[in-house]
VMD Tcl script that draws the C-alpha trace (Angstrom):
set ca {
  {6.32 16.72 -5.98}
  {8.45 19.97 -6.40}
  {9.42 20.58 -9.98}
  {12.47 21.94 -11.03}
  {13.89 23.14 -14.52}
  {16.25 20.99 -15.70}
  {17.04 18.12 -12.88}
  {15.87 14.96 -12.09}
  {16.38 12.68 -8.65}
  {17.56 9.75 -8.97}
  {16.86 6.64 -6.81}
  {18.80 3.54 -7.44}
  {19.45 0.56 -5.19}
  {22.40 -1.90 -6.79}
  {23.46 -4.77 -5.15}
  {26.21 -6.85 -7.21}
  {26.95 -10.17 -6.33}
  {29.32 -11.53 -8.81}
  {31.58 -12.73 -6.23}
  {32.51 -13.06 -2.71}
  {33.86 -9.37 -1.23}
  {33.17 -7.87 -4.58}
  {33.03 -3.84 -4.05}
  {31.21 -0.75 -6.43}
  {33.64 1.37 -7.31}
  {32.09 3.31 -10.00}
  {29.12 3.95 -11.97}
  {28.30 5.39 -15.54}
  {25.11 6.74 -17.19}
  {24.94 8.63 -20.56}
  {21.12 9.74 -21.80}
  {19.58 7.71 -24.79}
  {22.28 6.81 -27.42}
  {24.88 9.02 -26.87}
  {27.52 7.13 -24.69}
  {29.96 8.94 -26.66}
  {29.20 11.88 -23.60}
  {28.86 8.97 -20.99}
  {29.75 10.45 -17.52}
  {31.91 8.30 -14.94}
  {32.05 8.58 -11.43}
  {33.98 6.37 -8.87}
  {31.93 6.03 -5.42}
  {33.78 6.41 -2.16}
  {33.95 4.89 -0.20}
  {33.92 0.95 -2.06}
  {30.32 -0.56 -1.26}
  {29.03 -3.61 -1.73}
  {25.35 -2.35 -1.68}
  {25.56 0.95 -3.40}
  {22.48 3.47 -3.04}
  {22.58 6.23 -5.76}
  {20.71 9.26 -4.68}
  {22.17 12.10 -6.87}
  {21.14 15.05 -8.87}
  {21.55 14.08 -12.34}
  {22.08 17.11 -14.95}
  {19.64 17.09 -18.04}
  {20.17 20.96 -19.43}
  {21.38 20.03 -22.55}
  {18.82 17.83 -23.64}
  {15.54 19.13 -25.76}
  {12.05 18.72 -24.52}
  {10.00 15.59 -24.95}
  {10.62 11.65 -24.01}
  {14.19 10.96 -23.46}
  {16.07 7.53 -21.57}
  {18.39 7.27 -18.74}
  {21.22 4.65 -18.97}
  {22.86 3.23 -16.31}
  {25.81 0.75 -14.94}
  {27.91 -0.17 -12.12}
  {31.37 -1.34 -11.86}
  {33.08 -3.42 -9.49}
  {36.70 -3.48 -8.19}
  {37.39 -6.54 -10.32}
  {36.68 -4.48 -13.68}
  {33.68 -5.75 -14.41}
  {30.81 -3.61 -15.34}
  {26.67 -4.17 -14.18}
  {23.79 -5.29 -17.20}
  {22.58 -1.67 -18.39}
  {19.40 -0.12 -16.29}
  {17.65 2.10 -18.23}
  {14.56 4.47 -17.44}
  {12.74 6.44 -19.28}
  {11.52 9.83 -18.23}
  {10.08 13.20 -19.93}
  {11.49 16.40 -19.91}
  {9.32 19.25 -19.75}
  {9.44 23.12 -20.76}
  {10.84 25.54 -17.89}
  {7.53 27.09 -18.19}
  {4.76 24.09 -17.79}
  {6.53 23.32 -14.52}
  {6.12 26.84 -12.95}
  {3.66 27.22 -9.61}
  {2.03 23.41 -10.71}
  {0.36 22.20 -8.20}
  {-0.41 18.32 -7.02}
  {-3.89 17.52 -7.24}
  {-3.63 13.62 -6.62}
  {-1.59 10.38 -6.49}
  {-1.72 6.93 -8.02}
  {-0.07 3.63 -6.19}
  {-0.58 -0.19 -7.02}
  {2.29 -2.89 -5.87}
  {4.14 -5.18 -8.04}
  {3.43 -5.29 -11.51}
  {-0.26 -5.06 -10.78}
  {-0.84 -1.67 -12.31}
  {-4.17 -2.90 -13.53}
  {-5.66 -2.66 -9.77}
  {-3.95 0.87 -8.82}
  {-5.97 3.25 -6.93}
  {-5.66 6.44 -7.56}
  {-6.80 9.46 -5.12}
  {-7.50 12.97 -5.78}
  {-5.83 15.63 -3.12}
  {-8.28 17.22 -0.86}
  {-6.79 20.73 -1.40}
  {-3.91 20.94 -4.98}
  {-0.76 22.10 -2.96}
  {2.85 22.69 -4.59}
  {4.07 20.85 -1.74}
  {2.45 17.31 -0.70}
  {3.22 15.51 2.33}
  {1.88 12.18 1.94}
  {0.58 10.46 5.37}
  {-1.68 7.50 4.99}
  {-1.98 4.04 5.80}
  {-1.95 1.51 2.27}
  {-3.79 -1.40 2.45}
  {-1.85 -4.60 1.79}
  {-3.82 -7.49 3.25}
  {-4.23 -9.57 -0.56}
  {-0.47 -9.32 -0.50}
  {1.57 -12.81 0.05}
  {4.30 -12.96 2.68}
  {7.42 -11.05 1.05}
  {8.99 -9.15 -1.23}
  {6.82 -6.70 -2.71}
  {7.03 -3.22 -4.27}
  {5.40 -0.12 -3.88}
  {4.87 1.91 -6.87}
  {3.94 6.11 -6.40}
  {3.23 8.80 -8.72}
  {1.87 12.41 -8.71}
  {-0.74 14.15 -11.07}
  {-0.39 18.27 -11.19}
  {-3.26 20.27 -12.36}
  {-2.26 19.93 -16.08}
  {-3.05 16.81 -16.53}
  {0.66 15.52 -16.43}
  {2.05 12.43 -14.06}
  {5.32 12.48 -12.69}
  {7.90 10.01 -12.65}
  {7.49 6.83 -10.80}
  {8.74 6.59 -7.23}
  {9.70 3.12 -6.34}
  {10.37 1.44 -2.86}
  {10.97 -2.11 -2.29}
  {9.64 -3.61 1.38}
  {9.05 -7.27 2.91}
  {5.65 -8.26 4.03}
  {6.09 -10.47 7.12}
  {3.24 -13.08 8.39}
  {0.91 -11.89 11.33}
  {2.52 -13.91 13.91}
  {5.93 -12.87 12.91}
  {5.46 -9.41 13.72}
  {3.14 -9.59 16.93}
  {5.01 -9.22 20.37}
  {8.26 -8.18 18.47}
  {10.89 -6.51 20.25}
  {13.51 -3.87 18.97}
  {17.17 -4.96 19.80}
  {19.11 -2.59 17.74}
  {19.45 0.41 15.55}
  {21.89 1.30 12.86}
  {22.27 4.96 11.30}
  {24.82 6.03 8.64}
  {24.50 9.31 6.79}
  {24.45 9.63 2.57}
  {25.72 6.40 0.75}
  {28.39 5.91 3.68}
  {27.07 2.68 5.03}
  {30.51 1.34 5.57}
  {30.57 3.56 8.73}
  {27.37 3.14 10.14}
  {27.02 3.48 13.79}
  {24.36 2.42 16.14}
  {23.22 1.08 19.18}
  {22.09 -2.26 20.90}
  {18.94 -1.87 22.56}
  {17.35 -3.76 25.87}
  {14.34 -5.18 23.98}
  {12.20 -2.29 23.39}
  {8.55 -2.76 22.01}
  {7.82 0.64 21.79}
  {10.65 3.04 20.89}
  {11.01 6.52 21.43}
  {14.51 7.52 19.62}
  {15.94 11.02 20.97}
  {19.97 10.93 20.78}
  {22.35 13.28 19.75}
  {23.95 12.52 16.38}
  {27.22 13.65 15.57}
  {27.87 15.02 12.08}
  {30.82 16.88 12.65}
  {32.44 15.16 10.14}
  {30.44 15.91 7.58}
  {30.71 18.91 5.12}
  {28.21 22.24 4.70}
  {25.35 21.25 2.84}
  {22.25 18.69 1.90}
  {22.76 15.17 3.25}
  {20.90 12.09 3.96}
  {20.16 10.63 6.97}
  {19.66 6.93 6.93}
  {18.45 4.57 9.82}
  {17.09 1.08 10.20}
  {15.88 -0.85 12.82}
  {16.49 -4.65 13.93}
  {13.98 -7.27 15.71}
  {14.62 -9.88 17.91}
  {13.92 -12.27 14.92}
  {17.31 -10.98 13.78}
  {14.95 -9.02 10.76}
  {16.11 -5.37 9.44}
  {13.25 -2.73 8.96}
  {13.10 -1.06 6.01}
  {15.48 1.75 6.10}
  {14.26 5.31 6.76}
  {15.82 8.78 4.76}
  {15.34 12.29 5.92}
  {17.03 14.94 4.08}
  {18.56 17.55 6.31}
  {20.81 20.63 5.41}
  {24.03 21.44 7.37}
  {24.55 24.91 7.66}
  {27.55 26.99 8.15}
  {29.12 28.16 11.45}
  {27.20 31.13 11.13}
  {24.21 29.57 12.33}
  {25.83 29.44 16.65}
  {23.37 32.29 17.25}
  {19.93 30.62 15.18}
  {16.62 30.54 17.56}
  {13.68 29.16 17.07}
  {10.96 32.09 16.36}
  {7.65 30.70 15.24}
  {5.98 27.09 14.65}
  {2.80 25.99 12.95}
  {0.87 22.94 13.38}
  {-1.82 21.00 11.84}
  {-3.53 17.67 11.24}
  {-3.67 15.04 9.19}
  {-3.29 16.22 5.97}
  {-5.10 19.71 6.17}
  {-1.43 21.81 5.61}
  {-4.33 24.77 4.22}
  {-5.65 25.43 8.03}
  {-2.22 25.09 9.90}
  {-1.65 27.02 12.59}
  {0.98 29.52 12.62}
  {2.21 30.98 16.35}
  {5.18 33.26 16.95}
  {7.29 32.96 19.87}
  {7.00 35.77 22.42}
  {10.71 34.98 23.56}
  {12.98 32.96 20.58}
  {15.28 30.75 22.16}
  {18.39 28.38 20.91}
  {16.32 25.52 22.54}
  {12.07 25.75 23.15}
  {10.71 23.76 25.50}
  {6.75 23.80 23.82}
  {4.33 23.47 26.94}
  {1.70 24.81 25.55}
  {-2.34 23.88 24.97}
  {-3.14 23.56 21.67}
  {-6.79 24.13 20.61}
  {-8.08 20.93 18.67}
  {-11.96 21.23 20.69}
  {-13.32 21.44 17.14}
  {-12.24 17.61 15.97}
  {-14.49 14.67 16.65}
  {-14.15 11.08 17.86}
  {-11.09 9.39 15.74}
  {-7.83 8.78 14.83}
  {-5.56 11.92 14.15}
  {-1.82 12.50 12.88}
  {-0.78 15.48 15.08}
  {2.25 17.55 12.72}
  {4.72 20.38 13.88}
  {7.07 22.40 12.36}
  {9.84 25.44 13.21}
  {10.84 28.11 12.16}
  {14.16 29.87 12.67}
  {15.53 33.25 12.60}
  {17.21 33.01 8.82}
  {13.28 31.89 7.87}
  {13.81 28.31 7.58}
  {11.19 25.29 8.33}
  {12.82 22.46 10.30}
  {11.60 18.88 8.86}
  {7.70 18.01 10.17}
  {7.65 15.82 13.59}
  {4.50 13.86 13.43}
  {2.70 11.85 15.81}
  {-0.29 9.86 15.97}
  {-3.03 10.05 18.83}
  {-6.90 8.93 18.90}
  {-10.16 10.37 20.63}
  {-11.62 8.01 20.72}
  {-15.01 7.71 23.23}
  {-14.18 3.85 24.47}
  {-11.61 6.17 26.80}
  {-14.47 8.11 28.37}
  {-16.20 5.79 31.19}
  {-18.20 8.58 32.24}
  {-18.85 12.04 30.52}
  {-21.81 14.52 31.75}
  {-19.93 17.57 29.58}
  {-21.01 15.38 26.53}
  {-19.17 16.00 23.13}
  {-17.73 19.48 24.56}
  {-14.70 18.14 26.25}
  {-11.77 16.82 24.59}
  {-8.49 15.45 25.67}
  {-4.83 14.07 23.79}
  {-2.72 13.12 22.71}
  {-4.13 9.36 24.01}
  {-1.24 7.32 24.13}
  {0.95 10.37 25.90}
  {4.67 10.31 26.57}
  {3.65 12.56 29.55}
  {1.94 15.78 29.05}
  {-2.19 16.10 28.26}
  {-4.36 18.52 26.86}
  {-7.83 19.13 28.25}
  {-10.02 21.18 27.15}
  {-13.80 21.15 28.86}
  {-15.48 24.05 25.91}
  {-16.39 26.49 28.37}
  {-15.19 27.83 31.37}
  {-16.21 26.54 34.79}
  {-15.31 28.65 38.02}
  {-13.90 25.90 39.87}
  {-12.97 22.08 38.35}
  {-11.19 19.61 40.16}
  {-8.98 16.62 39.04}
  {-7.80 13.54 40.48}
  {-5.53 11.08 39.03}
  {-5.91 7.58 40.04}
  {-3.69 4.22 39.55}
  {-5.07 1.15 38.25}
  {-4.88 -0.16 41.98}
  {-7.45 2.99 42.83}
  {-4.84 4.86 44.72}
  {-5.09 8.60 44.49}
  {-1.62 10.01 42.66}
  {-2.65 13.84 42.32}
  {-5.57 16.02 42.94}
  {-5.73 19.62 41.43}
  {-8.06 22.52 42.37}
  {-8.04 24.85 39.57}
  {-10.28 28.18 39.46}
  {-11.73 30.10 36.32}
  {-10.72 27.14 33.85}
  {-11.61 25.71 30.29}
  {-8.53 24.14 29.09}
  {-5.32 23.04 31.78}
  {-2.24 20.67 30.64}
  {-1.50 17.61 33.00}
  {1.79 16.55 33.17}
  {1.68 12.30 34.02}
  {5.25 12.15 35.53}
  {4.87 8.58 36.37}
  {5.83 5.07 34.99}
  {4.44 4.10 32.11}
  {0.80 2.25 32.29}
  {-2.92 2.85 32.30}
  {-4.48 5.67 34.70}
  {-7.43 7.36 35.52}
  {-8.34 10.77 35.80}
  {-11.40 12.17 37.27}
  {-12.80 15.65 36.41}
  {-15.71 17.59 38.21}
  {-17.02 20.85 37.47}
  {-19.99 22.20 39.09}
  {-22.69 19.44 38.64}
  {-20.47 17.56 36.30}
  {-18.40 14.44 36.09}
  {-16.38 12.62 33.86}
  {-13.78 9.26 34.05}
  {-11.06 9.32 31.45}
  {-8.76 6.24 30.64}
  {-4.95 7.25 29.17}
  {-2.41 5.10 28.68}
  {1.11 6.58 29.63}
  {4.30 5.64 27.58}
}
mol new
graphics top color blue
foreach p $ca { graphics top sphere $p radius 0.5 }
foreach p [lrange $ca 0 end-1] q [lrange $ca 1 end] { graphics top cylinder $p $q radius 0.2 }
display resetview
């Protein structure tokens, strides 16, 4: 939650159905009673299921409890029922340098059961990663209700996202058949992609946004099941800069996990490059047995972050069929796309490590001198192996899964 003076975001989904092929082409809102000073705005392209996510300018309004007003009209010059919401407006000054010490969710209407958490460390900037429990929930449609408490005491506004809880069987051995993107509210031209049945999906393609002009957009994507079911959508925010930009490198990155932003990392680049190719061994010898959300950021040569790329990974000692360096070595990410970490806590003159098939057949065998930590790179298809490590009088047997 990142205050600002005098705007608010605002996060509408309207679908209209008053007719067959019946288009949004405008909307209106006007703040409490005064639709005398109602503002109109026609949305272009026509859409027949409009998002609204827009900067909506409150400067002339006093301090206190105020209500949002607003309505949709189709092509056939009809105009939406009136949604209102109410909202508080606070002074310039109690919204300087707050900081978010917790949240509060519940689903539904079912406010009575929210939980609320408190923040491990208040931050003025709160990524939220966690997993909600929704196992009391029926099969589908439900709502997910957020908000954010800063260290005065004061709740934001309510965040609001509607999803569809599918039954257990439903959802197990699912495969991905297609993905859709479109950028802001221009779903009319979407573009995508049919797929060959993918369970597990690793996205990395090109997107062109030529087309679009210098500034903040939206990037919107969805995916699609062989059950012919739509995912929820997903939005990333993402600035398009000017021209001027040809020459940006990449000169620093910082990394962390979980939720612990307070002990990132912070490295600088020795050589800045257009594109960085990280291949490097990260020090995480420190964590114990569990799950883990792995996060990365970078930095570029005007000062900017790039958005956070997250991924999950596990220790997890059901991996380790044999271990005689005890709780001082580590490996991950476990599930890997290809490259591994190890790190053995102290350094051993000579180690060597053999990489094994399911069948038993030997794939690889290293000889490395004067080594604590080394990065494997698993250039094979994707299934179970087995690696091997010895170091003086020790041995261990690690299972990984490659992707």
């Amino acid at each position: 939650m990142k205050n600002k003076a005098f705007f608010w975001f605002v996060f509408f989904i309207v679908i209209i159905n008053t007719k067959a092929q019946t288009y949004i082409n405008s909307y209106q809102y006007w703040f409490d009673n005064d639709f005398s000073n109602a503002i109109k705005s026609p949305v272009t392209p026509l859409d027949q299921d409009f998002i609204l996510n827009e900067n909506i300018d409150g400067t002339a309004l006093q301090n206190g409890m105020h209500v949002l007003n607003i309505r949709f009209k189709d092509d056939g010059g009809l105009w939406s029922a009136i949604a209102s919401q109410y909202f508080y407006k606070l002074p310039i000054h109690a919204t300087a340098n707050k900081l978010i010490t917790g949240y509060q969710y519940w689903f539904d209407n079912d406010y009575t059961n929210a939980i609320e958490t408190q923040a491990e460390t208040p931050l003025q900037e709160y990524v939220l990663l966690k997993d909600l429990d929704a196992t009391v929930l029926q099969n589908g449609m439900h709502v997910l209700n957020i908000r954010f408490k800063d260290d005065g005491g004061l709740w934001s506004n309510i965040t609001t996202q509607y999803f569809l809880k599918l039954p257990i069987h439903a959802n197990s051995d699912k495969k991905i058949t297609e993905y859709q993107y479109w950028f802001d509210n221009d779903f009319l031209n979407a573009d995508g992609e049919t797929l060959n049945n993918e369970q597990n999906l690793v996205l990395i393609k090109s997107i062109d946004a030529n087309a679009l002009s210098n500034g903040m957009h939206t990037f919107n994507i969805r995916f699609k099941d062989d059950g012919g079911q739509w995912s929820s959508f997903i939005s990333k925010t993402f600035l398009k800069a000017s021209a001027d930009v040809a020459n940006n490198q990449v000169i620093a990155y910082r990394y962390w996990l979980d939720e612990d932003f307070t002990n990132a990392k912070y490295i600088d680049i020795d050589t800045p490059a257009t594109l960085i190719n990280l291949d490097e061994s990260l020090d995480f010898s420190n964590i114990s047995i569990g799950d883990y959300t792995f996060n990365i950021q970078f930095k570029d040569t005007f000062g900017k972050w790039s958005a956070i790329v997250s991924s999950d990974f596990s220790l997890n000692a059901l991996n380790v069929l044999e271990n005689d360096f005890k709780n001082s070595i580590a490996y991950y990410p476990n599930p890997t796309k290809g490259m591994l970490n190890i790190n053995l806590g102290v350094n051993y003159d000579k180690v060597t490590i053999q990489i094994f098939n399911v069948n038993g057949q030997l794939i690889k065998k290293e000889i490395l001198l004067n080594m604590q930590k080394t990065i494997l790179h698993l250039d094979y298809d994707a299934g179970f192996y087995f690696i091997t490590i010895k170091a003086e009088e020790k041995n261990a047997t690690l299972k990984v899964l490659k992707q």
